[in-house]
Every structure is written in structure tokens, then in C-alpha cells.
N, CA, C and O atoms as a MOPAC input file, in Angstrom:
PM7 MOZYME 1SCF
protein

 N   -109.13400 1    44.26500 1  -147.98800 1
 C   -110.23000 1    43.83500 1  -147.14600 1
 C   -109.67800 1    42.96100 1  -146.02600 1
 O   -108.64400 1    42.30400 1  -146.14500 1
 N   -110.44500 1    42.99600 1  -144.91300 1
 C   -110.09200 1    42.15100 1  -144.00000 1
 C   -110.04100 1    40.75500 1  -144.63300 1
 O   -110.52200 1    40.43100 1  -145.71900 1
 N   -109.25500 1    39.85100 1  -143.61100 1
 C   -109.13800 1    38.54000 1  -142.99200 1
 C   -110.88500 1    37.93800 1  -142.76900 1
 O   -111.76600 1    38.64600 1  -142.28100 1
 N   -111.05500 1    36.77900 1  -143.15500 1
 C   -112.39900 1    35.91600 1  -143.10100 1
 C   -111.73900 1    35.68700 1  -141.21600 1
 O   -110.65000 1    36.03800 1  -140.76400 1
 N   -112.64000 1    35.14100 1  -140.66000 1
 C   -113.01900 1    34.52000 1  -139.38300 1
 C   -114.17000 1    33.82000 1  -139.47700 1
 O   -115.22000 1    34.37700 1  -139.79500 1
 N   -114.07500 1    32.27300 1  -139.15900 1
 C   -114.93400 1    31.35400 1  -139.27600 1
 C   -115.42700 1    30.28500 1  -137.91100 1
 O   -114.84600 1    29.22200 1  -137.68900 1
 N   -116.24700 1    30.64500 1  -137.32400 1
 C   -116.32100 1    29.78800 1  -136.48200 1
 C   -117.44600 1    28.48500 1  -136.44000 1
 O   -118.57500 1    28.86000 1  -136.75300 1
 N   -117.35800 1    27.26900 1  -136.16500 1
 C   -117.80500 1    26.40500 1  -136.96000 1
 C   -118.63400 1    25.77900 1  -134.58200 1
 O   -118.15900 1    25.57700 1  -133.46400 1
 N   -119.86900 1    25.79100 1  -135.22400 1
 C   -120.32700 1    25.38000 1  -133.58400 1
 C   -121.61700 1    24.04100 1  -133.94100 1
 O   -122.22500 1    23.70600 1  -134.95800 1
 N   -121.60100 1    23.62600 1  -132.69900 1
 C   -122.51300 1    22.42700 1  -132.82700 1
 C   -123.73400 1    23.35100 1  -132.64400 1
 O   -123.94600 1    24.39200 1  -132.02200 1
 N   -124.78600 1    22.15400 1  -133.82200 1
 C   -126.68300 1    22.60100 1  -133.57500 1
 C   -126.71800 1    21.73700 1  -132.61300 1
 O   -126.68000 1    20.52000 1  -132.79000 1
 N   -126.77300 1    22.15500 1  -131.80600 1
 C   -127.22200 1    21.14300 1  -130.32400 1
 C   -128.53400 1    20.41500 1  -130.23100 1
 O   -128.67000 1    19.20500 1  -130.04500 1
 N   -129.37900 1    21.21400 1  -130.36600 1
 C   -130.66100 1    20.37100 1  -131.09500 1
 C   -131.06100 1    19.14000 1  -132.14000 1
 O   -131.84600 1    18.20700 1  -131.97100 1
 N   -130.17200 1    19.50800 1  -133.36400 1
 C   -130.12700 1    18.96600 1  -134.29000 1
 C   -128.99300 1    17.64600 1  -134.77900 1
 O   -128.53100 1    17.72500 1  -135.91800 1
 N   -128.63100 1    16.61400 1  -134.00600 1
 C   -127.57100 1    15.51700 1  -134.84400 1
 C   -126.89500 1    15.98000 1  -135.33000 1
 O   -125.85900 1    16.43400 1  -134.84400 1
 N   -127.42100 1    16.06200 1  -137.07600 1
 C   -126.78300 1    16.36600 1  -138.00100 1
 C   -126.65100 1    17.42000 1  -138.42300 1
 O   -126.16800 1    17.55000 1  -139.54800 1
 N   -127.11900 1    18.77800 1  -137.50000 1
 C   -126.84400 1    20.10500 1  -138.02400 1
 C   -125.25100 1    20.62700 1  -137.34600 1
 O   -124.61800 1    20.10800 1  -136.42600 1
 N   -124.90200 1    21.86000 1  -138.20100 1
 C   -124.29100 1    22.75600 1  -137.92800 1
 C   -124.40100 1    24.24800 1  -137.86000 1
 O   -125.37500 1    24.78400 1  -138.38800 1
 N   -123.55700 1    24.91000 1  -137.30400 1
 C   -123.83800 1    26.65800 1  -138.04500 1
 C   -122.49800 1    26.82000 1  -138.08500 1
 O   -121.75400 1    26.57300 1  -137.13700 1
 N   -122.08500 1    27.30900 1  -139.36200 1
 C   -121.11200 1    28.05300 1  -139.20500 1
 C   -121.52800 1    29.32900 1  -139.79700 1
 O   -122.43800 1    29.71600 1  -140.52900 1
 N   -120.09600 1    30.04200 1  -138.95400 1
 C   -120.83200 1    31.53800 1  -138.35400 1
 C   -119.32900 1    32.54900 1  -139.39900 1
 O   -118.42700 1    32.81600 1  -138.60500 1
 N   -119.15000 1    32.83000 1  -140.20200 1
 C   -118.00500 1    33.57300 1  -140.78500 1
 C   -118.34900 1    34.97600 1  -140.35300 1
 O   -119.45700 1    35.50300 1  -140.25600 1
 N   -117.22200 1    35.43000 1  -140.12900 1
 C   -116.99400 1    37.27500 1  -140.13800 1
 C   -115.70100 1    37.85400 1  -140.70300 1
 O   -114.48500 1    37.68600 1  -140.62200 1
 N   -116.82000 1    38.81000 1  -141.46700 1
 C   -115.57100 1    39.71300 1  -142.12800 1
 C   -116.63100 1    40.19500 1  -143.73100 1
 O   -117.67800 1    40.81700 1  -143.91100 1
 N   -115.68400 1    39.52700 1  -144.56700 1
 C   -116.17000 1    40.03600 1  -146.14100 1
 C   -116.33400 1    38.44100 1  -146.92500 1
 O   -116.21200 1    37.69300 1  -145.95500 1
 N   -116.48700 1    37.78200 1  -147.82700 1
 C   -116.62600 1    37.23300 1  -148.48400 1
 C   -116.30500 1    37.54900 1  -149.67900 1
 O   -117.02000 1    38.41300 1  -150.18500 1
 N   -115.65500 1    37.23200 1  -150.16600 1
 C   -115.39100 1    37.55800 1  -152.03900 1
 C   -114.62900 1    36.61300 1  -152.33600 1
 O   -114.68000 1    35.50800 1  -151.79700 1
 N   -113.63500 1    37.02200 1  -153.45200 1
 C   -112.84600 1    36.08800 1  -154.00700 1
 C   -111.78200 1    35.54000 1  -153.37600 1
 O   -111.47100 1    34.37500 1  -153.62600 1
 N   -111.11800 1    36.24900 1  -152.52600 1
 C   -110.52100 1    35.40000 1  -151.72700 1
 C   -110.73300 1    35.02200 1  -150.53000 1
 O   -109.92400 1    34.26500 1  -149.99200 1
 N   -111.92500 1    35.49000 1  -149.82300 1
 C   -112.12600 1    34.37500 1  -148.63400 1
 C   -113.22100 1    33.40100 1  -149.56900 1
 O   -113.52000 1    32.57600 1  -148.70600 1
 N   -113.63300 1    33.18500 1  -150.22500 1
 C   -114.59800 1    32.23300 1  -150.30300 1
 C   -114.39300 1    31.16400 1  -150.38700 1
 O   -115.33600 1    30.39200 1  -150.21400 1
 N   -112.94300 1    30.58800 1  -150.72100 1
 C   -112.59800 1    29.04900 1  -150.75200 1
 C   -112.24000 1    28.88900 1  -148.99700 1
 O   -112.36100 1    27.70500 1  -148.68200 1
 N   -111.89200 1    29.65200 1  -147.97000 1
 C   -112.46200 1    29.26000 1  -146.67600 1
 C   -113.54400 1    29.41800 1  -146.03100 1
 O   -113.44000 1    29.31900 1  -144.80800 1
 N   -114.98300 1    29.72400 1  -146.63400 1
 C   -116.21600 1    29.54100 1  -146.33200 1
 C   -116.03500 1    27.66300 1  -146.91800 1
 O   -116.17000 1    26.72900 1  -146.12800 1
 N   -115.76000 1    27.50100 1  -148.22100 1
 C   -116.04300 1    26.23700 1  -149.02200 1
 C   -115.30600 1    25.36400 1  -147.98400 1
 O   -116.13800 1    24.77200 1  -147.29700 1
 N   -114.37100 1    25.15100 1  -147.72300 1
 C   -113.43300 1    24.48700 1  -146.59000 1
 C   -114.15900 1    24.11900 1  -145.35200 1
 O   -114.31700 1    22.93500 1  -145.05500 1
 N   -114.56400 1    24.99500 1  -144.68800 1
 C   -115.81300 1    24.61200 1  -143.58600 1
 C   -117.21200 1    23.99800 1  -143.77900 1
 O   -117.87400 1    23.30200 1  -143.00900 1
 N   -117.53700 1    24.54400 1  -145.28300 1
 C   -118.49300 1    23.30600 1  -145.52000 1
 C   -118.55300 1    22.17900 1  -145.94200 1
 O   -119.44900 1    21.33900 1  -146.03200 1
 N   -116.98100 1    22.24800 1  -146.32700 1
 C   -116.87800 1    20.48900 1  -146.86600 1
 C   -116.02900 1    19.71400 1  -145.64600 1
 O   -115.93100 1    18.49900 1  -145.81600 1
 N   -115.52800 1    20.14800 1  -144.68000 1
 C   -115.67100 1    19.71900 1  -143.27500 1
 C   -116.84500 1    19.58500 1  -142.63000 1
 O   -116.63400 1    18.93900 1  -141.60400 1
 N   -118.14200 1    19.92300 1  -142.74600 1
 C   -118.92600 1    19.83400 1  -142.39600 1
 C   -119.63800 1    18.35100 1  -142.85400 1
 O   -119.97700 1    17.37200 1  -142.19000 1
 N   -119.69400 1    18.64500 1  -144.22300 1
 C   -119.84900 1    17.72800 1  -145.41000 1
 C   -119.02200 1    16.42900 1  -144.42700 1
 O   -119.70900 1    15.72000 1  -143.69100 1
 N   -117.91300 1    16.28600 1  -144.49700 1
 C   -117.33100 1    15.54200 1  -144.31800 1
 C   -117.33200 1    14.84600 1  -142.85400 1
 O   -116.47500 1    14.13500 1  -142.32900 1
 N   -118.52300 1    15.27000 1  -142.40000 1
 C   -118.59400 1    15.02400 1  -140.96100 1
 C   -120.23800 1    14.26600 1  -140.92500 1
 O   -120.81400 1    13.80000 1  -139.94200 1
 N   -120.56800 1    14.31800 1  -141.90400 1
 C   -122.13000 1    13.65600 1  -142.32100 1
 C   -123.03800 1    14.71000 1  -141.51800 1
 O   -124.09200 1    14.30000 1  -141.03200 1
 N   -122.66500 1    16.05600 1  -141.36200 1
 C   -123.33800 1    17.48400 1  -140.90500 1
 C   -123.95900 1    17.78500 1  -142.08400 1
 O   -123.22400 1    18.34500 1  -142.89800 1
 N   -125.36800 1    17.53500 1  -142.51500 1
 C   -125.85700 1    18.04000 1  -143.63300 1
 C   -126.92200 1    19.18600 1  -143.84900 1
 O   -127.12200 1    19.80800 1  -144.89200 1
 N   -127.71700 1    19.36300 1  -142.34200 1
 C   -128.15700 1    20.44400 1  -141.99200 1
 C   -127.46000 1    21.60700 1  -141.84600 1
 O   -127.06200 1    21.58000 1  -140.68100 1
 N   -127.19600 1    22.32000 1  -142.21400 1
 C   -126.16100 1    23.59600 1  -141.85500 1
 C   -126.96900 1    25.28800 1  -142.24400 1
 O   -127.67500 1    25.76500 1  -143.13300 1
 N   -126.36900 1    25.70600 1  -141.04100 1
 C   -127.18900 1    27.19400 1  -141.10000 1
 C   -125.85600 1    28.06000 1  -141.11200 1
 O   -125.05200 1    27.99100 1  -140.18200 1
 N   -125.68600 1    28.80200 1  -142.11400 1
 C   -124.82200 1    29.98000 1  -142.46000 1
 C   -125.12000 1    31.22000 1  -141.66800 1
 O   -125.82300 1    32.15200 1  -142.05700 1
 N   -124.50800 1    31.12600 1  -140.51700 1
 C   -125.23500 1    32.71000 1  -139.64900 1
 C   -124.21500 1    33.93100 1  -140.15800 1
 O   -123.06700 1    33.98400 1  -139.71600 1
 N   -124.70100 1    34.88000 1  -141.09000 1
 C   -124.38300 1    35.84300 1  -141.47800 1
 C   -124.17600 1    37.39400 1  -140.75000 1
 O   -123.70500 1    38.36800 1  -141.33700 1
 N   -124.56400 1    37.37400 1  -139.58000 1
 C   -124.85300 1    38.17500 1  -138.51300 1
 C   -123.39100 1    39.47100 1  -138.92300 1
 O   -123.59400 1    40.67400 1  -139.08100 1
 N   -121.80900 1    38.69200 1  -139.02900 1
 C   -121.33700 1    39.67800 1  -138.91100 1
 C   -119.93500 1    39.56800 1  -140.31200 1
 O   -118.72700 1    39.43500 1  -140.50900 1
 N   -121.51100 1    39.77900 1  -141.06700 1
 C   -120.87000 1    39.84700 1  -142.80400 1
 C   -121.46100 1    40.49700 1  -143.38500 1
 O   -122.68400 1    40.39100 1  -143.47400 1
 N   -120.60400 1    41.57700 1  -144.09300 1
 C   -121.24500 1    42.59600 1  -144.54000 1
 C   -121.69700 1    43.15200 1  -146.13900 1
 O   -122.47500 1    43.97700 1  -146.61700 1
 N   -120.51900 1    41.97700 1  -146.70800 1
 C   -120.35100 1    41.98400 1  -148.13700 1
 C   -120.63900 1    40.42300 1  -148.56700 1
 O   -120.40600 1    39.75100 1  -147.56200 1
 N   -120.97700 1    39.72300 1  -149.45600 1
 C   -120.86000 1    38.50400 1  -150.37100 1
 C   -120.45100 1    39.02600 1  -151.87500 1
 O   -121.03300 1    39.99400 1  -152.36600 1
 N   -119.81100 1    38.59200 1  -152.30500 1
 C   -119.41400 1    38.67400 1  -153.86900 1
 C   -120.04100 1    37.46500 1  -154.50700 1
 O   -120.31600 1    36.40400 1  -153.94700 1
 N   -120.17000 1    37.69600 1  -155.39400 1
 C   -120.32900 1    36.33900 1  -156.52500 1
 C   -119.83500 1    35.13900 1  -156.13100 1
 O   -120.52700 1    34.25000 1  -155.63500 1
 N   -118.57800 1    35.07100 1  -156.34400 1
 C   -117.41400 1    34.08500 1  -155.26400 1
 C   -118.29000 1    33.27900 1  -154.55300 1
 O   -118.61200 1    32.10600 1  -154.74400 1
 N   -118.81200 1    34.49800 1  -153.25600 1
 C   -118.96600 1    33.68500 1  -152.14900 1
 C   -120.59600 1    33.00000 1  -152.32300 1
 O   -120.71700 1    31.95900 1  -151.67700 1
 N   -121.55800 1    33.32700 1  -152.91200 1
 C   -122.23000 1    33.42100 1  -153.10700 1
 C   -122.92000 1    31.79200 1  -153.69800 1
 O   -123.88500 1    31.11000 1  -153.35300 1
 N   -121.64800 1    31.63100 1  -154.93400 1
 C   -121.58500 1    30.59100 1  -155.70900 1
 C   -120.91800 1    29.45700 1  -154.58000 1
 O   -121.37200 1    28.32800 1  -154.76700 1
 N   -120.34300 1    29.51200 1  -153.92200 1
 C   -120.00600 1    28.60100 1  -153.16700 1
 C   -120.84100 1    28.41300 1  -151.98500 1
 O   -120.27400 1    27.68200 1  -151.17200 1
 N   -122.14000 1    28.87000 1  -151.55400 1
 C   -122.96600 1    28.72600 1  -150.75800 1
 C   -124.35300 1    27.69000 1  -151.88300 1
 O   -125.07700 1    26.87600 1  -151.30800 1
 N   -124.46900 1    27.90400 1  -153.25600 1
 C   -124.89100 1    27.24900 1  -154.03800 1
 C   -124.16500 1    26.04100 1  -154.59700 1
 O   -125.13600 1    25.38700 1  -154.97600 1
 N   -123.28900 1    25.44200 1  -154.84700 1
 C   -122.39000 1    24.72900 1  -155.43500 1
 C   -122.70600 1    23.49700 1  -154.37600 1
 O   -123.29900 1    22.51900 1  -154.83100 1
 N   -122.53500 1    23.50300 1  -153.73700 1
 C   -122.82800 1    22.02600 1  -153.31300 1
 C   -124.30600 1    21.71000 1  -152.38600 1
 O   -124.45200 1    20.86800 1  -151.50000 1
 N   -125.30400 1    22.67900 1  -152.91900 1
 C   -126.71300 1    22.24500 1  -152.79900 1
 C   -127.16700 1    21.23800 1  -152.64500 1
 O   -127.61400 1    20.79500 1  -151.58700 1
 N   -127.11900 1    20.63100 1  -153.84400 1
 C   -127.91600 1    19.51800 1  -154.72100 1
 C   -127.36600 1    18.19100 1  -154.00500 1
 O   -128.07300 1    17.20100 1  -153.81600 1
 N   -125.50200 1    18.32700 1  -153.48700 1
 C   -125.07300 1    16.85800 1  -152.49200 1
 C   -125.87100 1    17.08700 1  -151.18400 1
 O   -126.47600 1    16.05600 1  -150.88900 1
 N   -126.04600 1    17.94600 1  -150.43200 1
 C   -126.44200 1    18.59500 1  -149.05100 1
 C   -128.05700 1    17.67100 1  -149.28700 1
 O   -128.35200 1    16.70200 1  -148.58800 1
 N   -128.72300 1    18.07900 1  -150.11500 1
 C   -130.22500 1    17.85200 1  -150.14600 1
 C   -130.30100 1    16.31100 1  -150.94600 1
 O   -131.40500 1    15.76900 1  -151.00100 1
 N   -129.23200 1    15.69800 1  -151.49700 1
 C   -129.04700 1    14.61700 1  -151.49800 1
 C   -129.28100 1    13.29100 1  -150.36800 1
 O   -129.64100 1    12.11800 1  -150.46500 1
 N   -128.81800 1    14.28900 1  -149.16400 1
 C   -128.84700 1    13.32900 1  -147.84800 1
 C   -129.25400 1    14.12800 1  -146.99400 1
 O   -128.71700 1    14.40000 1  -145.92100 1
 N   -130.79500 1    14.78000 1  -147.69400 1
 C   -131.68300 1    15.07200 1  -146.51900 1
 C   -130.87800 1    15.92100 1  -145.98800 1
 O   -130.14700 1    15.67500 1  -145.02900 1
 N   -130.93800 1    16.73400 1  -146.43900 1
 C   -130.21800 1    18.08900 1  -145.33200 1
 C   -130.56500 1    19.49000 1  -146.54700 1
 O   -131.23200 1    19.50400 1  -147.58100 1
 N   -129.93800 1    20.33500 1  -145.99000 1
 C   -130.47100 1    21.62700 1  -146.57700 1
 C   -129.14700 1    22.84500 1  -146.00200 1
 O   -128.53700 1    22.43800 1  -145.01300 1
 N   -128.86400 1    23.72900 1  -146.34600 1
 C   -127.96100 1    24.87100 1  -145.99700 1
 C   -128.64900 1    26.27600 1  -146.24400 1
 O   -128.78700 1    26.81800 1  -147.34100 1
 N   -128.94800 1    26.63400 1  -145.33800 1
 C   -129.75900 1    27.65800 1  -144.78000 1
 C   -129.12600 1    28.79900 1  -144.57200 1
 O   -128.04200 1    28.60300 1  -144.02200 1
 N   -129.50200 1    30.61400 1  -144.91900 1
 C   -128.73100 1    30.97200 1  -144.44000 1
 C   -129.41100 1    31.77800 1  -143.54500 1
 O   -130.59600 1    31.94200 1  -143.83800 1
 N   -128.86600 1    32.55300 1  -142.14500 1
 C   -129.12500 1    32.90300 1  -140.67800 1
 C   -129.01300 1    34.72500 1  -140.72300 1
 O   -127.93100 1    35.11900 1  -141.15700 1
 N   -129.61000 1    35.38400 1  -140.48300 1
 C   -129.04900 1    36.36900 1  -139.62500 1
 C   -129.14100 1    37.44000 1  -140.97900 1
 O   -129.65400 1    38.40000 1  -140.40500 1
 N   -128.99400 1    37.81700 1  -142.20000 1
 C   -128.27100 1    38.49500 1  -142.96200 1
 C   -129.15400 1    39.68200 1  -142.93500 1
 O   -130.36300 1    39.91200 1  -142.93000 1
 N   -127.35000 1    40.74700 1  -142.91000 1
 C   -127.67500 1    42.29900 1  -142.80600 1
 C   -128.60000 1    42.83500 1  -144.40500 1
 O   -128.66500 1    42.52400 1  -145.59400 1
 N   -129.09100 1    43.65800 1  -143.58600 1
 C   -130.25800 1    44.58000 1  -145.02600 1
 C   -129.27100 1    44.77200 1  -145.93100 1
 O   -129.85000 1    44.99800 1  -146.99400 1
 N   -127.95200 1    44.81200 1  -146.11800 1
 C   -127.62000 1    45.04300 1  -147.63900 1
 C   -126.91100 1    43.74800 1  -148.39000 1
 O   -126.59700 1    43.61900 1  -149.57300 1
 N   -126.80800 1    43.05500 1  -147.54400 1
 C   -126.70800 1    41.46500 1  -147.98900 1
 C   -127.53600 1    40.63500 1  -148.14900 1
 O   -127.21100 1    39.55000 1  -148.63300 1
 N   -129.55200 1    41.05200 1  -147.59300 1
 C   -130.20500 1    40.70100 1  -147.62100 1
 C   -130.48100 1    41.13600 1  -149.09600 1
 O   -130.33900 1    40.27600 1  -149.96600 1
 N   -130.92200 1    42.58600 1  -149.50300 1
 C   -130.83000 1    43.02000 1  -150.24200 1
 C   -130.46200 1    42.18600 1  -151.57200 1
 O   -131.18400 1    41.66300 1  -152.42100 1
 N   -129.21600 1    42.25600 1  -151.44300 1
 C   -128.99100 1    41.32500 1  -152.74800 1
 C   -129.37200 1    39.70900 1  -153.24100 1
 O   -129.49000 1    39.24300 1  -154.37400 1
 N   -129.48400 1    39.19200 1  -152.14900 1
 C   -129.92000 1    37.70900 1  -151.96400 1
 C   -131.19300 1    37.73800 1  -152.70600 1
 O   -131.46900 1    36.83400 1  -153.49500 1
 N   -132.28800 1    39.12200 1  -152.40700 1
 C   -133.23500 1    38.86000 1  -152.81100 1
 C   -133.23100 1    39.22700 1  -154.95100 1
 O   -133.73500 1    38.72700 1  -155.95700 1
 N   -132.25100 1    40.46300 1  -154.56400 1
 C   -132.40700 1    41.21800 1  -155.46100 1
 C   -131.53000 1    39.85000 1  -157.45100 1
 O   -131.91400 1    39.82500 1  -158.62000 1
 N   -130.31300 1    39.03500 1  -156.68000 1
 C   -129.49000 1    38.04900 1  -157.33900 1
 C   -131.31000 1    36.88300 1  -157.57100 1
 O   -131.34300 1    36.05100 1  -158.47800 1
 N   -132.27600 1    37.03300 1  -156.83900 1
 C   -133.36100 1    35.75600 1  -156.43500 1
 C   -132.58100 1    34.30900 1  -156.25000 1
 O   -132.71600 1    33.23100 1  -156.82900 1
 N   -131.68800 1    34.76800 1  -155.16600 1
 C   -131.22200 1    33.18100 1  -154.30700 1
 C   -132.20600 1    32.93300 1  -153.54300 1
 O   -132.05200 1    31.93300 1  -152.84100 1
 N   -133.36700 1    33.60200 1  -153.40300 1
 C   -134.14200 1    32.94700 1  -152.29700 1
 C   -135.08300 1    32.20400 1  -152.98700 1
 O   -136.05800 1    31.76700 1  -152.37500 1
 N   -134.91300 1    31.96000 1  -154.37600 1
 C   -135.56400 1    30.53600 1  -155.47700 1
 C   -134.46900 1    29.14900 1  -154.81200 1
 O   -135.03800 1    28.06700 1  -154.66200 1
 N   -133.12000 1    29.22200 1  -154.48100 1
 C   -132.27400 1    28.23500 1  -154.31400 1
 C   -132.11300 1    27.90300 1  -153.07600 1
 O   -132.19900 1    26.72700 1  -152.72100 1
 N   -131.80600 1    29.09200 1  -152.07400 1
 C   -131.59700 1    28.94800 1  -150.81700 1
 C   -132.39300 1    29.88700 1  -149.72900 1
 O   -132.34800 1    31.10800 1  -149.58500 1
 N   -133.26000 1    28.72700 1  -148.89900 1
 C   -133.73700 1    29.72100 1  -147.89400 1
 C   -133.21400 1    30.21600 1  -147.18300 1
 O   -132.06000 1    29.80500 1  -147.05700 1
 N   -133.64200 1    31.40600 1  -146.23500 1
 C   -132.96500 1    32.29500 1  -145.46200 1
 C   -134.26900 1    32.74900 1  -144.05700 1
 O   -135.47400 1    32.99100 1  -144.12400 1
 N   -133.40600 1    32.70400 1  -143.02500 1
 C   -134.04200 1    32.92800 1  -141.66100 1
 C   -133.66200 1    34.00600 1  -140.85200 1
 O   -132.46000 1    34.25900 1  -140.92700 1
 N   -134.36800 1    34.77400 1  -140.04400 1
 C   -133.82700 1    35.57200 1  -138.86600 1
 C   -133.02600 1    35.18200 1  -137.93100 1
 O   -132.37400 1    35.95200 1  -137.22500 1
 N   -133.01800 1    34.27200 1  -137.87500 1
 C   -132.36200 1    33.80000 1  -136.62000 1
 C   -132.00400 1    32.50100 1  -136.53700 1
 O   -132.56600 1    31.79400 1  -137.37300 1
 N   -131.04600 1    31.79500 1  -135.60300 1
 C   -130.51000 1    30.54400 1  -136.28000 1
 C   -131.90800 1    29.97200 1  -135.34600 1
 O   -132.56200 1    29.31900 1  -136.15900 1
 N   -132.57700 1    29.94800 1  -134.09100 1
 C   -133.18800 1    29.45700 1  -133.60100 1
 C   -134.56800 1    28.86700 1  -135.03000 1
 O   -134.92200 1    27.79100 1  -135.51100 1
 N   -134.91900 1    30.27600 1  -135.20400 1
 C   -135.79100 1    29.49200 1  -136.57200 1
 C   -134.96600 1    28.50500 1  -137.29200 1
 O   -135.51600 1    27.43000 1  -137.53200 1
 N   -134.09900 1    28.62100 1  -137.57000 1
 C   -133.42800 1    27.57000 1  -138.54900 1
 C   -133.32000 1    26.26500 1  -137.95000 1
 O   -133.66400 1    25.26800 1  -138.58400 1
 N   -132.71200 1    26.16900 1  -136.37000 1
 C   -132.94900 1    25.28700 1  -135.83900 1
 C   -134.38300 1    24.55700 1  -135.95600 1
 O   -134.35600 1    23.32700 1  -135.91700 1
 N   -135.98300 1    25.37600 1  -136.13500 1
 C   -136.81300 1    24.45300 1  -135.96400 1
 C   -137.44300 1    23.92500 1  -137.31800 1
 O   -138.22200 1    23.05000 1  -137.69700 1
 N   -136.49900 1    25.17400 1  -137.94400 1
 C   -136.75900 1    24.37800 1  -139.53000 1
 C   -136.51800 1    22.87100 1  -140.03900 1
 O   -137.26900 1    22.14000 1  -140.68600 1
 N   -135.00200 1    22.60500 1  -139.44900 1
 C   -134.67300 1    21.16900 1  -139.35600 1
 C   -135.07300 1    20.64100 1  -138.40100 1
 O   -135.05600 1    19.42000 1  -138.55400 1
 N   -135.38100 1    20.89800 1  -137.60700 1
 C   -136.00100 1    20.02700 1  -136.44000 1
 C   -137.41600 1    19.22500 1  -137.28900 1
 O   -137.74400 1    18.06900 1  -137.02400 1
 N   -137.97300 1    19.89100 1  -138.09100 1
 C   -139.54900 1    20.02900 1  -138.91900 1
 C   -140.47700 1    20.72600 1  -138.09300 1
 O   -141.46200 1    20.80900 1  -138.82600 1
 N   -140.74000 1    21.22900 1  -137.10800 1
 C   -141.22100 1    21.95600 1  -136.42600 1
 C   -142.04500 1    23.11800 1  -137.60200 1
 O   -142.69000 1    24.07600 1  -137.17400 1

């Protein structure tokens, strides 16, 4: 499988948001550099964060669990990790795994943006 590509951009709107934007596959071995960008994020007191999925085509378990795993600190300090964009067969499973009991999910990062905004 390909190489992950991660690009990590300011919510301009939002302070304390982020998006990071990964492309490629997700599984077992990119998923500890999805985790890496969010605990840079983390580590930046960025607790809003929107996962734009736009150009990912696969999640594994792996990656999946590491978009859950540090929930509970994120919403600790008022923030939330959202995910953006995701294709019908990654949507698919999100619904089909029912992550959308744990983590919400948006069309577009702009919604996500006004999600944290409270809008």
C-alpha cells in the first residue's frame, strides 16, 4: 500500500481548532502517523480537530482505534475530533462499525468549522 501523506492546516476561524487532512490508506502501518499529528495537535492545546478524509480510501481497525483512543482527553478540554469529508465506502463502515455513537462526522470541514464555532 501506499505511503500516508498528512497535512496538518490552521481552522482559521476557530483558536483552538485544527484539520488535519491525511491521504493515502490508513491501517496498521500508517496509523501511528495519523496518532503523531494528533498528539501534536494535542500538544499544541488544538483540541477542536476535524479529520478531513476527502482523500482516504481505506481505514483499518488500526486507524480507526486511533481516531477513538484519545477521545475522552480531547473532550476533556472542551474540544471534540470530528471527522470531514468521508468517501461512501469509508462512510459505509463508520456507520456500519456504529462510530457514529463515538464520533461525529460532517460533509464538509466548513460544517465542522460551525460546529465548533457553536453555530
Amino acid at each position: 500500500m501506499p505511503d500516508l501523506k498528512v497535512d496538518m492546516l490552521p481552522m482559521n476561524e476557530v483558536a483552538d481548532g485544527i484539520i488535519i487532512e491525511p491521504k493515502g490508506f490508513i491501517d496498521t502501518t500508517t496509523a501511528p502517523e495519523i496518532e503523531k499529528y494528533i498528539e501534536s495537535a494535542l500538544n499544541q492545546k488544538k483540541y477542536k480537530i476535524a479529520i478531513d478524509l476527502k482523500s482516504v480510501d481505506f481505514i483499518s481497525s488500526a486507524g480507526w482505534g486511533v481516531f477513538v483512543s484519545e477521545i475522552r482527553d480531547i473532550r476533556d478540554n472542551n474540544g471534540d475530533l470530528v471527522l470531514v469529508n468521508m468517501v461512501p465506502d469509508v462512510y459505509d463502515v463508520y456507520e456500519l462499525m456504529e462510530f457514529s455513537s463515538i464520533l461525529r462526522s460532517f460533509d464538509s470541514v466548513e460544517e465542522a468549522v460551525s460546529y465548533f464555532k457553536g453555530e
